[in-house]
C-alpha positions as CSV (number, residue, x, y, z in Angstrom):
1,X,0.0,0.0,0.0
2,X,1.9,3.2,-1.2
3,X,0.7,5.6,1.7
4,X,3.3,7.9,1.5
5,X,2.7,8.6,-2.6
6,X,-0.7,10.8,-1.3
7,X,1.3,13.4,0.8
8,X,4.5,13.6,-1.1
9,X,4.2,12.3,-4.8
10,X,7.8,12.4,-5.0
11,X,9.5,9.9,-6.9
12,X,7.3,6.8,-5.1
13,X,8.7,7.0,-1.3
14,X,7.0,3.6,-0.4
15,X,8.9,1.0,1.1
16,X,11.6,0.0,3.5
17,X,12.0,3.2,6.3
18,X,12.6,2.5,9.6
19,X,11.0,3.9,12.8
20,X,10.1,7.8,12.9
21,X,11.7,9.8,16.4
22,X,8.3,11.8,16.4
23,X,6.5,15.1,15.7
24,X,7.1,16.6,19.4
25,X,11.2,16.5,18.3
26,X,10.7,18.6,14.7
27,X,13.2,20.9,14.0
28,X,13.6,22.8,10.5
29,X,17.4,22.2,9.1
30,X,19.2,25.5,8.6
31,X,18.9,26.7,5.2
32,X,22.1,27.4,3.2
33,X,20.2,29.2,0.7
34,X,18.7,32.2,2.6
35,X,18.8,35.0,1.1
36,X,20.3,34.6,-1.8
37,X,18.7,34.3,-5.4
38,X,20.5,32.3,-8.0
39,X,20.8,33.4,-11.8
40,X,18.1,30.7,-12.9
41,X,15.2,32.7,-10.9
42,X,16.5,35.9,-12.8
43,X,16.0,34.7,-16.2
44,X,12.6,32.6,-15.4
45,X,14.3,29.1,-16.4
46,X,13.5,28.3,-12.5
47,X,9.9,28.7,-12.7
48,X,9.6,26.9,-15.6
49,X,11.1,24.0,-13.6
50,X,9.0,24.0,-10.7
51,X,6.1,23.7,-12.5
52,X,7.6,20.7,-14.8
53,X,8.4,19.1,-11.4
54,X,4.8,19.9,-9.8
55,X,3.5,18.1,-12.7
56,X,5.5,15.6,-12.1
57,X,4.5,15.2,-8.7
58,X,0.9,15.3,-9.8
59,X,0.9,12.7,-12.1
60,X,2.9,10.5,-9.3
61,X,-0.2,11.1,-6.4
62,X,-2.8,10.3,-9.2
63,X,-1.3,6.9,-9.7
64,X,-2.4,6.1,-6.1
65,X,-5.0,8.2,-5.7
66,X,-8.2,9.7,-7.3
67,X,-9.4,13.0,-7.5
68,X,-8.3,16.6,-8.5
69,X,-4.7,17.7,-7.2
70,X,-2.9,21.1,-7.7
71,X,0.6,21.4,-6.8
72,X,2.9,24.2,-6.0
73,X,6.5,23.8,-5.8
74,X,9.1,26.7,-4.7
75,X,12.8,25.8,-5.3
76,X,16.0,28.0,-5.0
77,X,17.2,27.5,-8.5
78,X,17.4,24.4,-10.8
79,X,20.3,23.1,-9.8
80,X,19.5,23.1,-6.3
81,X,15.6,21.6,-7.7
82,X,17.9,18.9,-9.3
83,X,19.3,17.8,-6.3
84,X,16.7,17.6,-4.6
85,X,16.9,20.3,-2.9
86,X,13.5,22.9,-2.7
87,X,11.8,25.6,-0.8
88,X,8.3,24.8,-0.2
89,X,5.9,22.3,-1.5
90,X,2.0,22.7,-0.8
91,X,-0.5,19.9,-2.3
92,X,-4.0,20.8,-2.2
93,X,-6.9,17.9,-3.3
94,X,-10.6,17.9,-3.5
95,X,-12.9,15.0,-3.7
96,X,-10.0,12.5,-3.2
97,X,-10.4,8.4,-3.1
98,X,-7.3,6.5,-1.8
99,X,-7.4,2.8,-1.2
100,X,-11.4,3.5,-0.4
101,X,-10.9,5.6,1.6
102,X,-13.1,9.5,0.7
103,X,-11.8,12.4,2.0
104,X,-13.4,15.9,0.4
105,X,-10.8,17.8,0.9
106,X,-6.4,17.1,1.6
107,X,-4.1,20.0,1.8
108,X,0.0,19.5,2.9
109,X,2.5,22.2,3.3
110,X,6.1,21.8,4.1
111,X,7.2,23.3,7.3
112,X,10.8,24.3,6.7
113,X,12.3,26.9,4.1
114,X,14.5,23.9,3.5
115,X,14.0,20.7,2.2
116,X,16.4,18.3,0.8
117,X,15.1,15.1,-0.8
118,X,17.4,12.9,-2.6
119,X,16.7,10.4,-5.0
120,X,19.3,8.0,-6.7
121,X,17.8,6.4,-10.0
122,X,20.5,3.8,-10.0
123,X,20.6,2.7,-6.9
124,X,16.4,2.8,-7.0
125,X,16.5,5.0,-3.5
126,X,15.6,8.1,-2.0
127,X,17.5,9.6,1.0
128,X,15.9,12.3,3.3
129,X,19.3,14.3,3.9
130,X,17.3,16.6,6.1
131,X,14.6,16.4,8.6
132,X,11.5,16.9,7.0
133,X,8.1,17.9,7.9
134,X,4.6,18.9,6.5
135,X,1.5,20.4,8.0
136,X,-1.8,18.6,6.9
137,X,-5.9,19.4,7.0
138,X,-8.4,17.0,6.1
139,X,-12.1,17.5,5.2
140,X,-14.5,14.8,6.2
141,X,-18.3,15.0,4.9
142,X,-21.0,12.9,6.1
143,X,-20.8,11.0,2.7
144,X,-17.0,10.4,2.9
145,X,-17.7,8.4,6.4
146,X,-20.3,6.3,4.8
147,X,-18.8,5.7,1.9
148,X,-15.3,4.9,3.9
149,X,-17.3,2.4,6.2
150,X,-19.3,0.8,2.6
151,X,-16.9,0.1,0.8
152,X,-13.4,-0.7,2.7
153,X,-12.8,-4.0,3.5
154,X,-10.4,-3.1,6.1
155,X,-13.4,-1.5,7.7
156,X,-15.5,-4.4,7.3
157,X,-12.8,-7.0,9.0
158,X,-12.9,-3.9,12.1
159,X,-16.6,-4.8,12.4
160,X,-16.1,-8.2,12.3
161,X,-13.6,-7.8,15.1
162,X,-15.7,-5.6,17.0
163,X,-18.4,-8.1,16.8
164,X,-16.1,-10.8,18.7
165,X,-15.7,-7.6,21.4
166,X,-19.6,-7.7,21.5
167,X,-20.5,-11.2,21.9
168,X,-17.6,-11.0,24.7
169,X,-20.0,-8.4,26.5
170,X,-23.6,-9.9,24.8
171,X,-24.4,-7.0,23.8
172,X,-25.4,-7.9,20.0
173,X,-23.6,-8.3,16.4
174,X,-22.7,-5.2,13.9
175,X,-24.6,-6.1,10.9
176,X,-23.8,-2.5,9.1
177,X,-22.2,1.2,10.3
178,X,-23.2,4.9,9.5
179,X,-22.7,8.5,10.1
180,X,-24.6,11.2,10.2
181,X,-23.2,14.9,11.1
182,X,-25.5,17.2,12.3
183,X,-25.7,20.6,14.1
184,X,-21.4,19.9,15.5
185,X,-22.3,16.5,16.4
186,X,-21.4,13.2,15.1
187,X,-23.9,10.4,15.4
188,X,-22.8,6.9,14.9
189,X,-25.8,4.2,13.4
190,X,-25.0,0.9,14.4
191,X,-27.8,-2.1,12.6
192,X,-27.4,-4.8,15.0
193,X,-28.7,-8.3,15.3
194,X,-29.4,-9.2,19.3
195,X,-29.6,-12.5,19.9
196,X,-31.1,-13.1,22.8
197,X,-34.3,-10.5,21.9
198,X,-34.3,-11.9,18.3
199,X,-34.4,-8.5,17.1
200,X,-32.5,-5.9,14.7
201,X,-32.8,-2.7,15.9
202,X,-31.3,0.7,15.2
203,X,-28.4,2.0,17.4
204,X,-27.5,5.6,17.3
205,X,-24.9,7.6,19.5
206,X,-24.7,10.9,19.5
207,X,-20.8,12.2,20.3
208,X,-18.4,15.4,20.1
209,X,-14.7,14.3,19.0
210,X,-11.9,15.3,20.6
211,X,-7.7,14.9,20.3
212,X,-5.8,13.1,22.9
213,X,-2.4,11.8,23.2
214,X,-2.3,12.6,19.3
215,X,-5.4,10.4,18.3
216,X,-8.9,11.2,17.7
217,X,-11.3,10.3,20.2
218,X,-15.2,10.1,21.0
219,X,-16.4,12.7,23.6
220,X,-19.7,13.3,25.9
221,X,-21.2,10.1,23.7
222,X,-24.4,9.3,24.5
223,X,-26.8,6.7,23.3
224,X,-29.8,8.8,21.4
225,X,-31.9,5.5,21.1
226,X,-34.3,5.3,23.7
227,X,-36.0,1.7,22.9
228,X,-32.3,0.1,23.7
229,X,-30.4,0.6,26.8
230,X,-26.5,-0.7,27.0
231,X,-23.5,0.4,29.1
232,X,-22.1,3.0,27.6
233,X,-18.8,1.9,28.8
234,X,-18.7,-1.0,27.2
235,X,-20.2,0.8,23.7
236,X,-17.6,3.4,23.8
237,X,-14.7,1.1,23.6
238,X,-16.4,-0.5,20.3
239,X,-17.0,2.9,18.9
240,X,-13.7,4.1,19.6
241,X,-12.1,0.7,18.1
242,X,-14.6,1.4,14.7
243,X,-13.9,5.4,14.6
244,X,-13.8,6.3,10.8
245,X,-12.1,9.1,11.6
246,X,-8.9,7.1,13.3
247,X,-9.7,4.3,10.4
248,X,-9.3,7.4,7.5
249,X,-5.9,8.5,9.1
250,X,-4.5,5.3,9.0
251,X,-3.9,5.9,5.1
252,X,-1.0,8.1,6.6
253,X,0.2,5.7,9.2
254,X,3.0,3.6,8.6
255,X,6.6,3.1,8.6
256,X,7.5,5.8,6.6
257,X,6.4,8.5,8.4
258,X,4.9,9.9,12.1
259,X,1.5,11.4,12.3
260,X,0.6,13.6,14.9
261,X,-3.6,14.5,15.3
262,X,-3.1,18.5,16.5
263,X,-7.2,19.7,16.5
264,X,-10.3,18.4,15.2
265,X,-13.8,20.5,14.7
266,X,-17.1,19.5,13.5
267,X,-19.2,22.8,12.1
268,X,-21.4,23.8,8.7
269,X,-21.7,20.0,8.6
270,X,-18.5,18.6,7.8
271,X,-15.4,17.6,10.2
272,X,-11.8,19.6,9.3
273,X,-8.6,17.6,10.9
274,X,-5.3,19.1,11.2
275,X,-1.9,17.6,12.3
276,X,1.7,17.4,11.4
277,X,3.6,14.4,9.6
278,X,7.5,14.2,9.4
279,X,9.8,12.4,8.4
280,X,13.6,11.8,9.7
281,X,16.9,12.8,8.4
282,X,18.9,10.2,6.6
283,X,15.9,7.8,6.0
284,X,16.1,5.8,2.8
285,X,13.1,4.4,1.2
286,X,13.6,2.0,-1.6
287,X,11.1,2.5,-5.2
């Protein structure tokens, strides 16, 4: 699963990094190029090139991912850009699919002035000679959740999994999930088979979402069907374990890079998620 294609779209960073140290240690490189402006920003040759690469990178994220992307690459001068070496890259995405999971809206930003990304076509590797980092916000709609939880299998073997967690408590059996968001609320539709009633009834908790320890969270949930009584204990850590939210940011998770949840709001309908992702100096991925 090439994660790492959807944020960067550089050259396929996909396989073979190690551990990350972690967000909380980020510090921006110094830059060697501040200040000064090189002969190939003069004569417009440099601009020129950073929208060759942008397209590049483009056409790299759209082999992993559907959707409309713009990119916008800022480099120091082409030499420097063939290095590897740029000075900001922002991605910005609307109405984005990636291994099934929908997300409306994806912007990333490089943190530093300084970035230095190098890639070695014979060797088939790329070599992060500098810390690197990006900001990110997300846009969740009601129809990405539903469409996330519909159509991922992934999502379907959490159910399956949170049905053993269920029958551990006899409570009942997941038979299908949705969302709903609705005045800064989320509320979470559980189908469910209950054995012991013989009946299929409608489960539906209402909940805030907050951040802690860097993950997303349900908050103040409370069951809004009144026919069905359950401890809410015991719901809230099978709601936490099937959170779409947590599910969709798991496209970012993995050995390439470290994630960090920093706020989350639900308003005009739709959820906005920001963090930071980063990436350590003198990692080498293999493409």
């Amino acid at each position: 699963m090439k994660k790492i294609a959807l944020i960067l779209g550089i050259l396929l960073f996909t396989s073979g990094i190690a551990d990350a140290r972690g967000c909380n240690n980020f510090i921006c490189p110094t830059n060697p190029y501040s200040g000064s402006i090189g002969l190939s920003n003069l004569t417009g040759v440099n601009f020129l090139a950073e929208k060759i690469a942008g397209a590049i990178i483009a056409k790299s994220i759209k082999k992993e991912s559907k959707g409309k992307y713009r990119v916008n690459l800022q480099s120091y001068n082409t030499t420097a850009l063939k290095q590897g070496i740029f000075k900001s890259l922002e991605i910005n995405g609307t109405d984005t699919i990636t291994d099934n999971i929908y997300i409306s809206k994806v912007k990333f930003k490089t943190i530093c002035d300084y970035n230095f990304i190098e890639i070695n076509n014979k060797e088939k590797t790329t070599t992060f000679r500098e810390d690197f980092g990006m900001t990110y916000n997300l846009q969740f709609t009601e129809n990405d959740l539903n469409n996330t939880m519909q159509n991922n299998r992934q999502y379907a073997e959490m159910i399956r999994k949170a049905n053993n967690i269920g029958n551990t408590y006899k409570l009942f059996n997941i038979i299908s999930t949705g969302a709903k968001i609705e005045n800064g609320k989320l509320y979470y539709i559980m189908n469910v088979s209950v054995p012991l009633l013989k009946v299929r009834p409608q489960i539906v908790i209402e909940t805030d979402l907050q951040v802690k320890n860097g993950e997303i969270v349900l908050n103040k949930a409370k069951l809004s069907t009144e026919s069905f009584q359950f401890d809410m204990s015991k719901l809230e850590r099978i709601l936490n374990f099937l959170n779409p939210l947590e599910f969709a940011l798991g496209i970012f998770e993995d050995k390439e890079a470290d994630t960090k949840v920093e706020e989350i709001t639900i308003k005009d309908n739709h959820i906005d998620v920001s963090g930071i992702l980063t990436i350590d100096k003198d990692i080498v991925t293999e493409f």
